[in-house]
SEDRENVO-578234 format. One line per field, with one value per residue (C-alpha): residue in one letter; y, x, z. Coordinates in nm, 4 decimals. Layout:
code = [a/...]
Y = [Y/...]
X = [X/...]
Z = [Z/...]
***
This chain:
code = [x/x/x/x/x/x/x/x/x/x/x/x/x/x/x/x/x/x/x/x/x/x/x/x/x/x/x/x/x/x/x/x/x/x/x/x/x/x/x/x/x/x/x/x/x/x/x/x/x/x/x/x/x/x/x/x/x/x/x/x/x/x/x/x/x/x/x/x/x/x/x/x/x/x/x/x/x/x/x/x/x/x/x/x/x/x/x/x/x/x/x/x/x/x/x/x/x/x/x/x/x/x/x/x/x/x/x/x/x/x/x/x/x/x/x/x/x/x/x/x/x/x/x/x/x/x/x/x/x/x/x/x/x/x/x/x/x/x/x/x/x/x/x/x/x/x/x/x/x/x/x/x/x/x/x/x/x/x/x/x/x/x/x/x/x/x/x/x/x/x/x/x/x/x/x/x/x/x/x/x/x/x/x/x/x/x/x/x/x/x/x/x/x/x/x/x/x/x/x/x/x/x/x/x/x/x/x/x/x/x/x/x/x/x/x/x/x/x/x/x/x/x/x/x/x/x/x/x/x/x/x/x/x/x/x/x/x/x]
Y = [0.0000/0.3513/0.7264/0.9065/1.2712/1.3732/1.5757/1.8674/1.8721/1.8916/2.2340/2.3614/2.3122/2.3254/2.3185/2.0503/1.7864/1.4929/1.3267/1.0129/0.7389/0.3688/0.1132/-0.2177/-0.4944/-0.2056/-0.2575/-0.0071/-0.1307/0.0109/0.3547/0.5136/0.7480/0.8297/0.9423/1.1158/1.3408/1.4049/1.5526/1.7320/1.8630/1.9924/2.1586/2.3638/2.4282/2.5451/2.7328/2.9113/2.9839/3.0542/3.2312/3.3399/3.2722/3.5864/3.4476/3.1359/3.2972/3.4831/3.1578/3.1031/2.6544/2.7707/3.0847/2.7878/2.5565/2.8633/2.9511/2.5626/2.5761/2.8723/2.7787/2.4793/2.6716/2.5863/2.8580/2.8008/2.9275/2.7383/2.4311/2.4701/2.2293/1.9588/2.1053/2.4438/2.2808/2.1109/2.4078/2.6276/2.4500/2.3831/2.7607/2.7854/2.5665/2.2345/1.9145/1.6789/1.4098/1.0725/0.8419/0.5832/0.5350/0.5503/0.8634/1.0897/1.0025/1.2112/1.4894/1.5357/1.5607/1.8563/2.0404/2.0931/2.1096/2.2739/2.0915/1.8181/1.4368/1.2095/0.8272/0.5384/0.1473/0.0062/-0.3071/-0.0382/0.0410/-0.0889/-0.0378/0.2719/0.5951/0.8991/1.2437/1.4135/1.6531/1.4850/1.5237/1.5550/1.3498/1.0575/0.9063/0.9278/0.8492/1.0700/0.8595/0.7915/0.9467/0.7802/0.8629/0.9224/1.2188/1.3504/1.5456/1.8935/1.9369/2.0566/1.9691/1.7786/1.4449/1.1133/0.8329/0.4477/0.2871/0.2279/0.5376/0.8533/0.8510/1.1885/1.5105/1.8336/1.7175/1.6969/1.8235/1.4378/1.0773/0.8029/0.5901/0.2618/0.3522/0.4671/0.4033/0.1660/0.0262/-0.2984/-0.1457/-0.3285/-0.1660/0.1928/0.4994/0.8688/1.1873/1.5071/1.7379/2.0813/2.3015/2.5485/2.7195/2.8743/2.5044/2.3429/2.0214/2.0422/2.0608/1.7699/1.5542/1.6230/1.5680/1.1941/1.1760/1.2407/1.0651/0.7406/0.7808/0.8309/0.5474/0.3094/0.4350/0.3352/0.0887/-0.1055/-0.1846/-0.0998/0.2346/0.3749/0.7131/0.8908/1.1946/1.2380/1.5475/1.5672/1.7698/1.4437/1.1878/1.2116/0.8280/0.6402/0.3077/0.3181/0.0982/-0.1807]
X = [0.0000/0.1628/0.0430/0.0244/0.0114/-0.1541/0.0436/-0.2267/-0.2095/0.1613/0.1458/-0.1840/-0.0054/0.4148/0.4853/0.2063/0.3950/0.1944/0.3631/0.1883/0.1606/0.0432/-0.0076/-0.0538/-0.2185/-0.3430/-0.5735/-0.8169/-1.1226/-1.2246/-1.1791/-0.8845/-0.8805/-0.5297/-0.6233/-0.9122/-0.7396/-0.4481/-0.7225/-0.8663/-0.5388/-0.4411/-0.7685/-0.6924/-0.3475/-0.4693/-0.7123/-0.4284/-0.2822/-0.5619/-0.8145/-1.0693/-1.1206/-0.9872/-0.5958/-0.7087/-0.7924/-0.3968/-0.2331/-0.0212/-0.1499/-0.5095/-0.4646/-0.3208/-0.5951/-0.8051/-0.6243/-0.5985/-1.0064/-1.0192/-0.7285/-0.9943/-1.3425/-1.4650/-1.5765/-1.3852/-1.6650/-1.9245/-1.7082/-1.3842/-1.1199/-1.1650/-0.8691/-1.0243/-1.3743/-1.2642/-1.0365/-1.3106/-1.5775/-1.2576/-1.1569/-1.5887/-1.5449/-1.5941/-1.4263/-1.3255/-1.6034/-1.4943/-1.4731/-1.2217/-0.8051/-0.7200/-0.9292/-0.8707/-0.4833/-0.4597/-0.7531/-0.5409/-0.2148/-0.4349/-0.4532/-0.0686/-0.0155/-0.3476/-0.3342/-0.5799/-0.5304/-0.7342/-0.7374/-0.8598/-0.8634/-0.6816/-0.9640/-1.1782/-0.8835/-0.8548/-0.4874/-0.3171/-0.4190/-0.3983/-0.4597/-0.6586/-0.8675/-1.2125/-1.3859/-1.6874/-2.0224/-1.8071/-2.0619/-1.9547/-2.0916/-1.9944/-1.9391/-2.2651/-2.4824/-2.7522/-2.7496/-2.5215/-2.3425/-2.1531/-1.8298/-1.8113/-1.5761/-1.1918/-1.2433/-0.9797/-0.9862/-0.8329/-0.9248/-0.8512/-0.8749/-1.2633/-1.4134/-1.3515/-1.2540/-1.2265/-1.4244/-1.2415/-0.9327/-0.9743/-1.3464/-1.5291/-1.4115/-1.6125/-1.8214/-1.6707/-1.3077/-1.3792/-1.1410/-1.3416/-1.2955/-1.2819/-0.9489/-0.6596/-0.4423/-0.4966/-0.2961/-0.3422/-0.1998/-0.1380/-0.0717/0.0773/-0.0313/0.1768/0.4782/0.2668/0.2753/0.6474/0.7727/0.9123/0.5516/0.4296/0.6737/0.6483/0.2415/0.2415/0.5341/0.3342/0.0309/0.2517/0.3752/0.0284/-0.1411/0.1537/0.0985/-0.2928/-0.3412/-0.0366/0.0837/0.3599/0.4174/0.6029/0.6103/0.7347/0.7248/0.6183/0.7451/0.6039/0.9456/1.1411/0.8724/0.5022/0.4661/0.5924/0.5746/0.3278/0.5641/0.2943]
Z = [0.0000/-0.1190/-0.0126/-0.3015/-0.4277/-0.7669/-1.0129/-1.0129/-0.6425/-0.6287/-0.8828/-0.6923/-0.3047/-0.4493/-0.0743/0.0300/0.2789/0.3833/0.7443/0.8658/1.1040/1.0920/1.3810/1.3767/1.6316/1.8349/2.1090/2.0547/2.2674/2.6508/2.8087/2.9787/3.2644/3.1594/2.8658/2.9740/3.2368/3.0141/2.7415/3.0720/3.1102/2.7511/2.7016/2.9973/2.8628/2.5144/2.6578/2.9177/2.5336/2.2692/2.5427/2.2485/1.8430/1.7930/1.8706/1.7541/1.4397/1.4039/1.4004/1.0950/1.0641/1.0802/0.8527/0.5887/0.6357/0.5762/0.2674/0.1390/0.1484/-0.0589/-0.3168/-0.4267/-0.4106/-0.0264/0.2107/0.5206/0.7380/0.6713/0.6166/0.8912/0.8182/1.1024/1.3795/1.3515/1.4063/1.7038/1.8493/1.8195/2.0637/2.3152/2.3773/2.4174/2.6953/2.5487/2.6107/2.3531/2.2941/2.3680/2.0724/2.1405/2.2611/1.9601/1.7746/2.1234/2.1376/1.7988/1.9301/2.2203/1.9981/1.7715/2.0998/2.0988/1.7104/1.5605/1.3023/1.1642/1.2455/0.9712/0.8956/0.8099/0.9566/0.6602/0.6719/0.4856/0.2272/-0.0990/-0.2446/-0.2493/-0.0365/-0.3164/-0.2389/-0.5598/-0.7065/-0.7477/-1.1135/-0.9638/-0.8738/-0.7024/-0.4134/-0.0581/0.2425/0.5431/0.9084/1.0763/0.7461/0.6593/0.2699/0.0156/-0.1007/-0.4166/-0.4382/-0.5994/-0.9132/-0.8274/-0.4375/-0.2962/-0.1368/0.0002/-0.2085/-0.2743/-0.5770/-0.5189/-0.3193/-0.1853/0.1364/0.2633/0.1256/0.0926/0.2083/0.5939/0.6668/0.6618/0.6098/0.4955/0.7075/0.5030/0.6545/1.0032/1.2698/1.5665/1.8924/1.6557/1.4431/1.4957/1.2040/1.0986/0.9178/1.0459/0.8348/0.8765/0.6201/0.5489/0.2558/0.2264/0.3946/0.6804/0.8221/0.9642/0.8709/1.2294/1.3722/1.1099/1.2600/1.5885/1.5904/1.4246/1.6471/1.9190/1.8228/1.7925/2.1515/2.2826/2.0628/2.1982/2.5420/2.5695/2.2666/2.2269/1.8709/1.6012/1.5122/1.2182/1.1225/0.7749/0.5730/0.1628/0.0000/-0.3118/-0.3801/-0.3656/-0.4622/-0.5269/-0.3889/-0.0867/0.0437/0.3751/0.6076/0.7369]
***
């Protein structure tokens, strides 16, 4: 299985960098308290740091996720690429919803990095993960939805060689692909689209998702970075 990058996305984003994580023969089922109180913990600390939407607003990853929507036709306020979604209803006063180990080990990484976390449980994956412009009118069905939707022309998404599996690049994934308490073997991303984002905080956030996911789920975890700059393709090491 290979992460991929299409040539129109690579001259659309010229300084789009893709970092990721997979685990394998994770243990994803139960709750943790540890978990729990560290998320406690980090929502108080982002809030001690972003106090209002305003300073959330001024910082340079969510003015590129802003930007990214924009560059392919989507209004970022009426649909906020998934960090900023989150980060928003935690400086509100919010806490992050439980969902499982797994899923809040990366929610509680976004807290530190402010950037978005996405994946898939690679049971739901047919070959290669590809990140795309859609042609339009390819089906999709959103987690929990109950019917079917169609992408736009020109937005981008994940897909594998049989569906979409994320709509406008980080905003939903597919319900086909979901990551369980049942997922034993999954790959998360992170991405940056332009220059506004660091490689340094790319790698530090699947970095730190890794060390959390091993700390409460167990597993094998293997990180990497694609830079379309090098390669547009790269081997996901599972």
């Amino acid at each position: 299985m290979h992460l991929r990058v299409s040539e129109e996305m690579t001259q659309r984003f010229p300084d789009l960098r893709i970092s990721f994580v997979t685990i394998q023969g994770m243990d994803n089922t139960g709750d943790s308290e540890g978990l729990a109180a560290e998320l406690r913990a980090a929502e108080a600390d982002f809030r001690a740091r972003v106090p209002d939407e305003e300073k959330l607003g001024e910082d340079a990853r969510i003015r590129a996720w802003r930007e990214a929507y924009q560059a392919f036709k989507v209004n970022p306020k009426k649909f906020k690429p998934s960090a900023e979604a989150l980060l928003r209803r935690v400086v509100k006063g919010s806490q992050v919803p439980w969902i499982s180990k797994a899923v809040n080990a990366y929610l509680l990484a976004e807290l530190f990095y402010l950037l978005p976390v996405g994946g898939y449980d690679l049971r739901g994956v047919q070959g290669d993960v590809v990140l795309r412009l859609s042609p339009g009118s390819e089906p999709f069905r959103a987690i929990g939805a109950s019917e079917e939707e169609h992408t736009d022309a020109g937005e981008v998404v994940y897909a594998d060689d049989a569906k979409v599996l994320t709509r406008r690049w980080n905003f939903r994934d597919c319900d086909a692909a979901k990551v369980e308490t049942a997922s034993r073997d999954i790959a998360l991303f992170v991405e940056a689209p332009s220059a506004l984002v660091r490689t340094e905080d790319l790698v530090g956030l699947t970095q730190l998702i890794g060390q959390k996911i091993q700390q409460y789920c167990g597993g094998t975890i293997r990180t990497g970075l694609l830079d379309p700059k090098q390669a547009t393709s790269i081997a996901l090491p599972l």
